[in-house]
N, C-alpha and C positions, 0 to 999 in steps of 0.2 A: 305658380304660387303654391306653397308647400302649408301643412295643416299645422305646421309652426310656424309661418312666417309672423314676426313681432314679437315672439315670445324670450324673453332672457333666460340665461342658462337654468335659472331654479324653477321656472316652470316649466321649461322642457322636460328636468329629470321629472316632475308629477305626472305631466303628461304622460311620457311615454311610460313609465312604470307603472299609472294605473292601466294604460293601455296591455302593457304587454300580457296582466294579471288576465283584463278584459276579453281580449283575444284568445288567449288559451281557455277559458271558460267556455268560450262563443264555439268553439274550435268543437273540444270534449263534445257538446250541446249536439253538434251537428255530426259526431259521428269519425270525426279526423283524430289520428294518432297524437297523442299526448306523453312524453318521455319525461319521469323526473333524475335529473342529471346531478351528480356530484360538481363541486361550484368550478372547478377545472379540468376537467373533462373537454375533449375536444367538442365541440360544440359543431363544428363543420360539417360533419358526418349528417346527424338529422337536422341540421337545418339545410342543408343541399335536398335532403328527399321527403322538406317540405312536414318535419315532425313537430310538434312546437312541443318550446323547452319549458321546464320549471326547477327551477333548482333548491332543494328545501332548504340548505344552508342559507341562501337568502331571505326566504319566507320565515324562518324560526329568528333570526335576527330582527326581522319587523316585528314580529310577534314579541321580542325581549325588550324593542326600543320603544312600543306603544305599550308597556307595561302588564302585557295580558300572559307573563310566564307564567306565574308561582300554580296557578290551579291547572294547569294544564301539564307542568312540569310536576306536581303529583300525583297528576290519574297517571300518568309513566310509571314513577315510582309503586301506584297500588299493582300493576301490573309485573314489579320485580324488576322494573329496570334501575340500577342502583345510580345514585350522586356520582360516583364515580364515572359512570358513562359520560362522554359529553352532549352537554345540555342543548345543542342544536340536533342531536339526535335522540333526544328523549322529546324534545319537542317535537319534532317529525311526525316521530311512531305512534305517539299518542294522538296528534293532529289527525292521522291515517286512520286511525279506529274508530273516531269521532265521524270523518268522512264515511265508513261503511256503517256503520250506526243509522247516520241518517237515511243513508241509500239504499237499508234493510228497511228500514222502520219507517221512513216517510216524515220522519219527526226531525225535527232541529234538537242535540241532544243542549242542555243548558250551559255547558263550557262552551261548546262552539258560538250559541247564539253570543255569548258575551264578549267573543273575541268578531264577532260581525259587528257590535255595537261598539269595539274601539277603532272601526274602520280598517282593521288589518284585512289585506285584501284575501278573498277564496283563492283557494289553488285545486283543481279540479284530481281526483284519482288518476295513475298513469295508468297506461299498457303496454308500455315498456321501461327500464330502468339502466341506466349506465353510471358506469363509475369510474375513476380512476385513481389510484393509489399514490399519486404524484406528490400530494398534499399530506395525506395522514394513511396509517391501513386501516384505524377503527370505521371508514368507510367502508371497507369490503362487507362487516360482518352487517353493518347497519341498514344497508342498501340489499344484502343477500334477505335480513329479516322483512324486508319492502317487498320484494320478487317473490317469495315464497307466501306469505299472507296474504298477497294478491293474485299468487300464480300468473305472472307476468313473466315474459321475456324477461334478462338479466344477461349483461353484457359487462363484461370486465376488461379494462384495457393496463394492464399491471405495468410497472413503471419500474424498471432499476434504478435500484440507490446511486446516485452519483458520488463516489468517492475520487477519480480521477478527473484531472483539467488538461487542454482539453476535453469531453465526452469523448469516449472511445470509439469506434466504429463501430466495434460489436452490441455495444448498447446502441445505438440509430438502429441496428438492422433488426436488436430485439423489437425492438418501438415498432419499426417498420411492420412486421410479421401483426405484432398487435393491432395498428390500422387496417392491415388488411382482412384481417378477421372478426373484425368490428363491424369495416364494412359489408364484407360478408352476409352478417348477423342481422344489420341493417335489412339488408335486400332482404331477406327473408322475410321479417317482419312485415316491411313493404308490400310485400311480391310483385316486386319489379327492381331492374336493375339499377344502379348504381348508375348516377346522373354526374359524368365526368366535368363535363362541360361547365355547368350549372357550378360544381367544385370549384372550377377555377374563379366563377365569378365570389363566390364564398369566402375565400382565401380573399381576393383581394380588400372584399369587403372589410374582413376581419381587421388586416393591414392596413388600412387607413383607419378605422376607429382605434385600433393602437397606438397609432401616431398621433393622433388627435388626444388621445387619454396623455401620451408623454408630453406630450406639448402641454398641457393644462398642469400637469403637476410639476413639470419642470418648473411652473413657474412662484415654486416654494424658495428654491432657492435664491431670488431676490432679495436683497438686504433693506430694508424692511421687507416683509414679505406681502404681496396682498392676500394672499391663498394661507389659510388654516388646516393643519392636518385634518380636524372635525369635519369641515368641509369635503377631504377627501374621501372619508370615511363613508360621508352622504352619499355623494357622487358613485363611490364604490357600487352601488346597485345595477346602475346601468352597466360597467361596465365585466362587471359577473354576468346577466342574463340578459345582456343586449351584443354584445363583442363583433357578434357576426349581422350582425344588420345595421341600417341605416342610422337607428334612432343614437346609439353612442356615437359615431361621427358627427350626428348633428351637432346635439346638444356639448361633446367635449370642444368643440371646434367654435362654439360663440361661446363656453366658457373659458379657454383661451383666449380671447378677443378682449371679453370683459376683463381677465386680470392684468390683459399685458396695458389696456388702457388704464385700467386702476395705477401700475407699475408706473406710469407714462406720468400723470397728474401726481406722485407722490402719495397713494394712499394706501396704506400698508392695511392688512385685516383688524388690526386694533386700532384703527383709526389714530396713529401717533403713539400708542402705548406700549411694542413693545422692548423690553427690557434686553428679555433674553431670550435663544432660541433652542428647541430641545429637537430630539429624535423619540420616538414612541416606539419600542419595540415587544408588537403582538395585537390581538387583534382588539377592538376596541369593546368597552362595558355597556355595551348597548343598554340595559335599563338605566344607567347612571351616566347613559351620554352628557346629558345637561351638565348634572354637577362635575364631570372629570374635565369640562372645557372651561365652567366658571372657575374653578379655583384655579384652573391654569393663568385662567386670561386676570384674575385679579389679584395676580403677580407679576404680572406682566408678560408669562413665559409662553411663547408663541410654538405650539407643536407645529414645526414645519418637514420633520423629516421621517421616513416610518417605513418598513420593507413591506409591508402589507402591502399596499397597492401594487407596488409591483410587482406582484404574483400574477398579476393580470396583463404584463408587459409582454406580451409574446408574439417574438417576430421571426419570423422566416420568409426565404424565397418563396413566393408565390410558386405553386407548381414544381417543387422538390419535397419530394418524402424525405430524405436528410435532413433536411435543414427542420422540417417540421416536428419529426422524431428529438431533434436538438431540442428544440422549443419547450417543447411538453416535458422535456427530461428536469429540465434546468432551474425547477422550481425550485425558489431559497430554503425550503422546507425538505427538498427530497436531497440535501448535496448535503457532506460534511463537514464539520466542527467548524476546519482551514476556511473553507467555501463562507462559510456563517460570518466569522468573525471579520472576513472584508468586504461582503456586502453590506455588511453593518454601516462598520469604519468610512465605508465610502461613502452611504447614506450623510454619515454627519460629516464627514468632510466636502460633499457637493454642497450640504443647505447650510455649513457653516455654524453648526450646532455648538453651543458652550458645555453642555449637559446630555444624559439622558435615561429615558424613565421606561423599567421594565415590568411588562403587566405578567405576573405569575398566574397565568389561567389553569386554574381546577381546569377546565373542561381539556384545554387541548395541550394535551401534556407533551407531544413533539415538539410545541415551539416553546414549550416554559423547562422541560428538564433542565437545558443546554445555557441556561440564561446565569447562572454562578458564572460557571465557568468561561462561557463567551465575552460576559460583562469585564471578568477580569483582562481578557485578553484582548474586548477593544479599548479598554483602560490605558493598558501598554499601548497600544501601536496608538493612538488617538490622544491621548491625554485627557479628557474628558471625564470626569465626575458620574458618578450615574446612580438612581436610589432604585425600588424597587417596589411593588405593592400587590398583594394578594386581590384576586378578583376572578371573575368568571364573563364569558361573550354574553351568554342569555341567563344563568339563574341567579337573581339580585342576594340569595341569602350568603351568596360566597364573598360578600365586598361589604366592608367599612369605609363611612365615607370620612369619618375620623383618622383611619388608620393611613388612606389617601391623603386627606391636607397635609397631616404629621410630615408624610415621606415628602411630597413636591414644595413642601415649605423649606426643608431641611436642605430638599436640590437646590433650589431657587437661594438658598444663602450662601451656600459653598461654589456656585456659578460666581454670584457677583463678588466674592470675597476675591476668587481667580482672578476674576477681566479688573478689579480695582487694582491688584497685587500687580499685572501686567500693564496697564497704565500707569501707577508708577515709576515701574523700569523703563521705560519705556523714555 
């Protein structure tokens, strides 16, 4: 009997996400290494030698989705870090100064306590830090200003741009070289070796909560769908800072269960309502979760399709450095324009998407620059409609919720003006 036995998938993800906060706390408490990780980072490395993760891209997201940015995203700015930076990493830094604050002074300083009283969970100080450039570079510098204010280890595992398809060889053996001096870096840290074995149980670990995460999102693509992008969104936590352990297997694998039985009975996530289906491309308004899914859902327009999650889709041969070099390389975010425009395309042609809606995020300018141009070009190859709306992951003062309905009402007319125009001919 297992300490979720009975629980359905939406309290597994509580469970195990207040756990995993819990356990690294307990961890820190007693003296055990504490690593805060970039949210794609190989994760393999220290959890084989036993280091526990924290990843602050996830932790400043809770922080923007329980509503406790704005003051905390200003002691950043009193500190000279400008709007411009992005806002999961003003939250960070500032979070981090708050942390030595207290652990100077003994005192709760009164931003922090207030962010303990909206329940956003502690994330303990690391003593080591790693990164990886796979996703954005403004992690190198943000993660380098973490290592040095703390004088901590700092560990970089740099990532070539993927401009060629296949990946080349010479980029795996770059990657390659990079693992190995990771792990390396690792041992050191340690002071002790590199636990092979233990790796391989890792790896496989990994690969089956990946399967289990594709298996649960696959099942967007169902016509009705029972699965909500919003929902994925949620879910997304686990499978950022759980990937290599047990708890994302669990929990992806009875919510699989649940949707394919919802699928089975005819119950779609709008329970009958909806109209049309979109793709979301970027990552989501966490203070304005609520309102960006109600004015969805009461148009009927069902987010079912979105590249975000799948950032976290990474599969390789258990026990091949190739193949796992591939993996980490191949992120939608680190490959080119070409690469862009038909992950897209595919997205909304697997979930069968009529529309779709582009989040221009202030904060993370890699995946909003490329969004004119991309938008045009899965236009062409897709035929699909698509509007657009200014916003931010974590600071609420970059998004109108006005200037939002305006754009997904305008989608939502021009979709069904399409599917009416093709029912006709039809």
């Amino acid at each position: 009997m297992t300490e979720t036995e009975g629980m359905n998938a939406k309290q597994k993800l509580g469970y195990y996400t207040n756990k995993f906060y819990e356990d690294a706390l307990a961890a820190h408490g007693k003296g055990e290494l504490v690593c805060w990780s970039s949210s794609i980072a190989p994760a393999e490395f220290c959890e084989t030698m036993g280091i526990h993760m924290i990843y602050p891209e996830n932790h400043a997201a809770a922080v923007g989705a329980k509503h406790g940015a704005i003051e905390i995203l200003e002691l950043a700015e009193r500190k000279g870090y400008t709007m411009d930076n992005c806002s999961y990493s003003r939250i960070n830094l500032a979070y981090m100064d708050l942390l030595v604050e207290e652990k100077k002074t003994g005192k709760t300083p009164a931003a922090l306590a207030k962010l303990d009283e909206l329940k956003i969970p502690r994330i303990p100080l690391p003593d080591i830090i790693i990164t990886c450039n796979n996703i954005c570079n403004t992690l190198l510098k943000w993660y380098e200003n973490i290592a040095v204010s703390l004088n901590v280890p700092y560990i970089i595992i740099d990532t070539p741009y993927v401009h060629d398809w296949p990946i080349p060889q010479y980029t795996r053996d770059y990657m390659k070289e990079e693992f190995k001096r990771a792990i390396k870096q690792v041992e050191d840290v340690c002071g002790r070796p590199f636990d092979y074995e233990k790796f391989v149980k890792v790896q496989e670990q990994t690969q089956r909560s990946v399967a289990a995460w594709d298996k649960a999102m696959g099942m967007a693509a169902v016509v009705p769908s029972p699965l909500s992008g919003f929902d994925m969104f949620n879910y997304m936590a686990l499978i950022v800072c759980a990937r290599s352990n047990f708890a994302a297997e669990d929990t992806f694998t009875t919510l699989a269960d649940e949707l394919e039985a919802k699928a089975a009975a005819g119950i779609d996530a709008f329970k009958g309502g909806e109209k049309t289906r979109i793709a979301w491309e970027g990552i989501a308004v966490w203070p304005y979760l609520s309102h960006t899914y109600k004015a969805l859902r009461a148009l009927g327009m069902n987010m079912v399709g979105s590249t975000y999650p799948g950032a976290w889709s990474i599969h390789y041969e258990v026990g091949d450095f190739d193949a796992m070099a591939d993996g980490y390389c191949r992120m939608y975010s680190n490959t080119c324009l070409d690469n862009k425009v038909n992950v897209i395309s595919d997205v909304i042609e697997n979930t069968h998407c009529t529309g779709i809606l582009y989040h221009m995020n202030r904060s993370c300018k890699l995946m909003s620059f490329l969004n004119e141009e991309t938008a045009e070009k899965v236009k062409e190859r897709t035929g699909v409609p698509f509007a657009s709306f200014d916003g931010d992951q974590t600071d609420p003062r970059n998004f109108s919720e006005a200037q939002y309905d305006t754009r997904v009402e305008a989608l939502s007319e021009i979709m069904e003006q399409m599917i009416a125009e093709k029912k006709a001919k039809a």
